[in-house]
N, CA, C and O atoms as a Tinker XYZ file with bonds, in Angstrom:
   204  protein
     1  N     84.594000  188.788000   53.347000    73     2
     2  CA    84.918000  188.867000   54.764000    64     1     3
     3  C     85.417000  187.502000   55.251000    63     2     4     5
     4  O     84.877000  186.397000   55.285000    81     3
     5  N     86.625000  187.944000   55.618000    73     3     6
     6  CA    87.273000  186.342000   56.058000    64     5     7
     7  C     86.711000  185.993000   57.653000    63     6     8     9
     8  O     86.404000  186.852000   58.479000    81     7
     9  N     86.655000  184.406000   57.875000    73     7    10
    10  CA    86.168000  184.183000   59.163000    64     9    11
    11  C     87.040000  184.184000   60.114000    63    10    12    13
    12  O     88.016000  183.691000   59.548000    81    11
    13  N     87.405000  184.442000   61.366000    73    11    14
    14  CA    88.201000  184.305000   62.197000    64    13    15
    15  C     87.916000  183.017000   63.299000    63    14    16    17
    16  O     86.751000  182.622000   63.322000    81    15
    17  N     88.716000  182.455000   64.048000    73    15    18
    18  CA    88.757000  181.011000   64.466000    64    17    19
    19  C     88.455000  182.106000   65.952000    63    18    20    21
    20  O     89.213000  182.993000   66.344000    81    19
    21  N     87.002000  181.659000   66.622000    73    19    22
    22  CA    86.423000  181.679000   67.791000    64    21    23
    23  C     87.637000  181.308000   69.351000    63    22    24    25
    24  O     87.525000  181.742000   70.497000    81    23
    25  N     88.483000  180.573000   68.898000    73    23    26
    26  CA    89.261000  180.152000   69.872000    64    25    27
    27  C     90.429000  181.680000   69.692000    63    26    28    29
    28  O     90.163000  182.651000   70.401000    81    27
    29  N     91.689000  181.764000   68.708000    73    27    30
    30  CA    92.707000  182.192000   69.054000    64    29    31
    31  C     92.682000  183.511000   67.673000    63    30    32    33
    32  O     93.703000  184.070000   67.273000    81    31
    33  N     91.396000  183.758000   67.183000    73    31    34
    34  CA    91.240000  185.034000   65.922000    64    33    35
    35  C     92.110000  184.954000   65.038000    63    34    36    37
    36  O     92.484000  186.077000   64.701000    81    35
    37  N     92.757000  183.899000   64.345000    73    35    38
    38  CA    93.312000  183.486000   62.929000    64    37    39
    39  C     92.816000  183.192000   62.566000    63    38    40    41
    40  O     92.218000  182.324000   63.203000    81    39
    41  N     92.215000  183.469000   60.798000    73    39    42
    42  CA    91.702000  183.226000   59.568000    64    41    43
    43  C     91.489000  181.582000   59.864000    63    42    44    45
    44  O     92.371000  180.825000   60.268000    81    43
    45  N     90.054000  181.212000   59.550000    73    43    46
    46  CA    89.803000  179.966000   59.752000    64    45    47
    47  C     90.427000  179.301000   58.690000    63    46    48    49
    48  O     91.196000  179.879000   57.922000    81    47
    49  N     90.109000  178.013000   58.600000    73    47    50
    50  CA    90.426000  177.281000   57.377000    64    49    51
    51  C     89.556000  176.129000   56.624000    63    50    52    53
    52  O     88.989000  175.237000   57.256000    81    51
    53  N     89.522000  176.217000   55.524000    73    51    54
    54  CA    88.060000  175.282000   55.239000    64    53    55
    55  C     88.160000  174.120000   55.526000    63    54    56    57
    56  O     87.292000  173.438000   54.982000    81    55
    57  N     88.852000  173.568000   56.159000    73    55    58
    58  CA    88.941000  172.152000   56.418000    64    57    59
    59  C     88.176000  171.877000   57.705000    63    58    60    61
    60  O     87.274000  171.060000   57.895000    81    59
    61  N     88.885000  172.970000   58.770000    73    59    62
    62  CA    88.670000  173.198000   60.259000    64    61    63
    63  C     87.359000  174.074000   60.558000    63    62    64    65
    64  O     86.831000  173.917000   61.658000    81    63
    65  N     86.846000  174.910000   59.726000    73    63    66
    66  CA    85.607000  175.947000   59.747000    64    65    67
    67  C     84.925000  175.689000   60.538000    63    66    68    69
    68  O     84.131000  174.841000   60.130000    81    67
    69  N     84.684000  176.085000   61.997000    73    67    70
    70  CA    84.907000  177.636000   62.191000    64    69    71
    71  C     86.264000  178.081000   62.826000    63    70    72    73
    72  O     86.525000  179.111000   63.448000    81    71
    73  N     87.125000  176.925000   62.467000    73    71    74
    74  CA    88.327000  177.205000   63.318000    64    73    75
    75  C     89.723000  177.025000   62.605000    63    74    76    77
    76  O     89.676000  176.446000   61.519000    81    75
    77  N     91.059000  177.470000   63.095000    73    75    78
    78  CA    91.761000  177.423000   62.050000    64    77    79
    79  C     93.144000  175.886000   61.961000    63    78    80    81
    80  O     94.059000  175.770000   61.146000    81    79
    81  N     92.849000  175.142000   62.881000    73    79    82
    82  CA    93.391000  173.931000   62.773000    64    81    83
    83  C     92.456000  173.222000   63.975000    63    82    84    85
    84  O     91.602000  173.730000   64.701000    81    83
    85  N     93.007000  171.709000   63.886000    73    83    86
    86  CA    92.595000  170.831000   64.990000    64    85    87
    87  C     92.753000  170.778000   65.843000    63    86    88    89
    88  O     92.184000  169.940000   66.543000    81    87
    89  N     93.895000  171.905000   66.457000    73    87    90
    90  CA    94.078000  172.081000   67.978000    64    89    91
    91  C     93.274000  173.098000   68.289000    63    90    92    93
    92  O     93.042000  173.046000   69.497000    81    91
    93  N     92.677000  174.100000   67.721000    73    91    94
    94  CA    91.363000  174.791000   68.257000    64    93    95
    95  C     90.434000  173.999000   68.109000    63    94    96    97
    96  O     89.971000  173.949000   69.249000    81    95
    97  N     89.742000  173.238000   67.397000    73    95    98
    98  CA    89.098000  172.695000   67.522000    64    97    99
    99  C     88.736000  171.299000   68.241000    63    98   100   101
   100  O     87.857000  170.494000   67.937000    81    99
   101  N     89.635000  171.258000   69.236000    73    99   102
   102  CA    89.774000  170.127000   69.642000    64   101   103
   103  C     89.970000  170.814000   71.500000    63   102   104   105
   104  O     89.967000  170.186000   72.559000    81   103
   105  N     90.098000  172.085000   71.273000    73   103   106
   106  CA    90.598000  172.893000   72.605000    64   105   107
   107  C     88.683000  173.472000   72.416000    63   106   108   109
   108  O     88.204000  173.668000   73.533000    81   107
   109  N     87.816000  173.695000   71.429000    73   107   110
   110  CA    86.542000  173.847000   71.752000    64   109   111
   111  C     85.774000  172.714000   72.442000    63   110   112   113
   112  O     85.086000  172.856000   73.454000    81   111
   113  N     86.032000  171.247000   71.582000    73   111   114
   114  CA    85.347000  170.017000   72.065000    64   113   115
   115  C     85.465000  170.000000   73.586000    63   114   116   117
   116  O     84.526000  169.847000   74.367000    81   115
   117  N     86.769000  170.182000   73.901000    73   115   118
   118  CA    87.293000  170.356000   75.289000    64   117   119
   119  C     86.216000  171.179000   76.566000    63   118   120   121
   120  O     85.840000  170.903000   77.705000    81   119
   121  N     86.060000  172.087000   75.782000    73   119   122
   122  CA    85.340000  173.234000   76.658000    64   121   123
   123  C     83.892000  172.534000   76.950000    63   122   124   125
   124  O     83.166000  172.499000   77.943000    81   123
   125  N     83.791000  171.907000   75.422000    73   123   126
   126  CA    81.980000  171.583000   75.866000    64   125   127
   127  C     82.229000  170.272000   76.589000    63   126   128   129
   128  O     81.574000  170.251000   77.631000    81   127
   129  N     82.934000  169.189000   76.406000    73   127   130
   130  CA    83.099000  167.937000   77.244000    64   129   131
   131  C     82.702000  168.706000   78.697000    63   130   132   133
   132  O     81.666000  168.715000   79.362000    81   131
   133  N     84.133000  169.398000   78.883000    73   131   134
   134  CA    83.720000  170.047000   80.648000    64   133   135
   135  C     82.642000  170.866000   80.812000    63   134   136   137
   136  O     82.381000  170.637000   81.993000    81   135
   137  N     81.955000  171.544000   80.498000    73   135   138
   138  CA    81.085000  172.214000   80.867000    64   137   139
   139  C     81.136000  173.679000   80.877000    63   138   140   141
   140  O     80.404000  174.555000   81.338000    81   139
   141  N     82.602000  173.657000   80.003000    73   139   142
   142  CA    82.485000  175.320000   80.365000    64   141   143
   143  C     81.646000  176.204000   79.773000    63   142   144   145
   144  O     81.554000  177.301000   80.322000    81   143
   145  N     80.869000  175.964000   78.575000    73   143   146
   146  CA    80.042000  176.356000   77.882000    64   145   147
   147  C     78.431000  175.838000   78.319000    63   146   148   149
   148  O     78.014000  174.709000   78.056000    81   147
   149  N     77.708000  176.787000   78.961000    73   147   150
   150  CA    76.734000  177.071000   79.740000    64   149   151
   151  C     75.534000  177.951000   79.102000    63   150   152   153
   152  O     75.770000  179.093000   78.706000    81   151
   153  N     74.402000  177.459000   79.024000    73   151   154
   154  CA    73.172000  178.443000   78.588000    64   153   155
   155  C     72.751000  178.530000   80.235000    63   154   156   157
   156  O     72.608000  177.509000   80.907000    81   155
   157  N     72.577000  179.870000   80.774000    73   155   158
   158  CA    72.158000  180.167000   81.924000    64   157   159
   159  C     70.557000  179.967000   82.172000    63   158   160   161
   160  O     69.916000  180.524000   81.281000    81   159
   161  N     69.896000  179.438000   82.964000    73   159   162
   162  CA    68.338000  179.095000   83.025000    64   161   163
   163  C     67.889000  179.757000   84.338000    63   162   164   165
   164  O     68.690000  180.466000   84.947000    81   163
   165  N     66.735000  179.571000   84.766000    73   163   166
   166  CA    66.089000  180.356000   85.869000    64   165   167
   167  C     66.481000  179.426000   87.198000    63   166   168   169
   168  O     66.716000  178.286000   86.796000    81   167
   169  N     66.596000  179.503000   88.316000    73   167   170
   170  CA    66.861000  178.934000   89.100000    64   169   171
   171  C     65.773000  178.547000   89.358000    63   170   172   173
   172  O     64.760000  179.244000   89.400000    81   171
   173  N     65.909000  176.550000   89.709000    73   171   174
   174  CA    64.896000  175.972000   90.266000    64   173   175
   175  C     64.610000  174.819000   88.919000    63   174   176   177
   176  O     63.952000  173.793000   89.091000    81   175
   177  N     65.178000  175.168000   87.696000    73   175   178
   178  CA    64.667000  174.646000   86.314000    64   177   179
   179  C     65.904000  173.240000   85.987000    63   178   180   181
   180  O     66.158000  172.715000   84.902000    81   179
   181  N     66.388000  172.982000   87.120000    73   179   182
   182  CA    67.043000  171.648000   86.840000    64   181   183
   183  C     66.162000  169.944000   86.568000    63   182   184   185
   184  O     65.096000  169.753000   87.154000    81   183
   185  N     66.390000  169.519000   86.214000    73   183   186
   186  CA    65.696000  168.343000   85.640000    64   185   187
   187  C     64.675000  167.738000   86.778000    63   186   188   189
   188  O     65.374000  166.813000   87.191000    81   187
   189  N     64.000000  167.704000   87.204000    73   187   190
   190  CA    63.262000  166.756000   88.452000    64   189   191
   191  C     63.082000  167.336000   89.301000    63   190   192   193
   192  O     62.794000  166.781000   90.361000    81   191
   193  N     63.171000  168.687000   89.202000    73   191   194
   194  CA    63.322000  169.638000   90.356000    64   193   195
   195  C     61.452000  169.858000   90.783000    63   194   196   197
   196  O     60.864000  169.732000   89.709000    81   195
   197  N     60.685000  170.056000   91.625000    73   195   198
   198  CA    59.556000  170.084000   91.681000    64   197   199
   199  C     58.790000  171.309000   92.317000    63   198   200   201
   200  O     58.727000  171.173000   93.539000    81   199
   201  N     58.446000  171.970000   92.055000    73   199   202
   202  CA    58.360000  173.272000   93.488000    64   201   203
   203  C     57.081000  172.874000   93.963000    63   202   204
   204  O     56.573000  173.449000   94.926000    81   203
């Protein structure tokens, strides 16, 4: 079973794994730098937050 690249679904490549060149993988780094990649938490659970 071949892997597919998470960004644009072309056959990864073993160099790039899980992705199939350095511009997906460099368009993922991207996402996490900004924030677009998010684990959702309970509201109120931010750092220092006190109830």
């Amino acid at each position: 079973m071949k892997v597919k690249c998470p960004i644009c679904g072309k056959p990864a490549v073993q160099e790039f794994r899980p992705f199939c060149s350095k511009r997906c993988a460099d368009v993922d780094l991207h996402r996490w730098l900004g924030g677009s990649y998010v684990i959702p938490g309970m509201e109120g659970e931010a750092e220092g937050e006190e109830e």
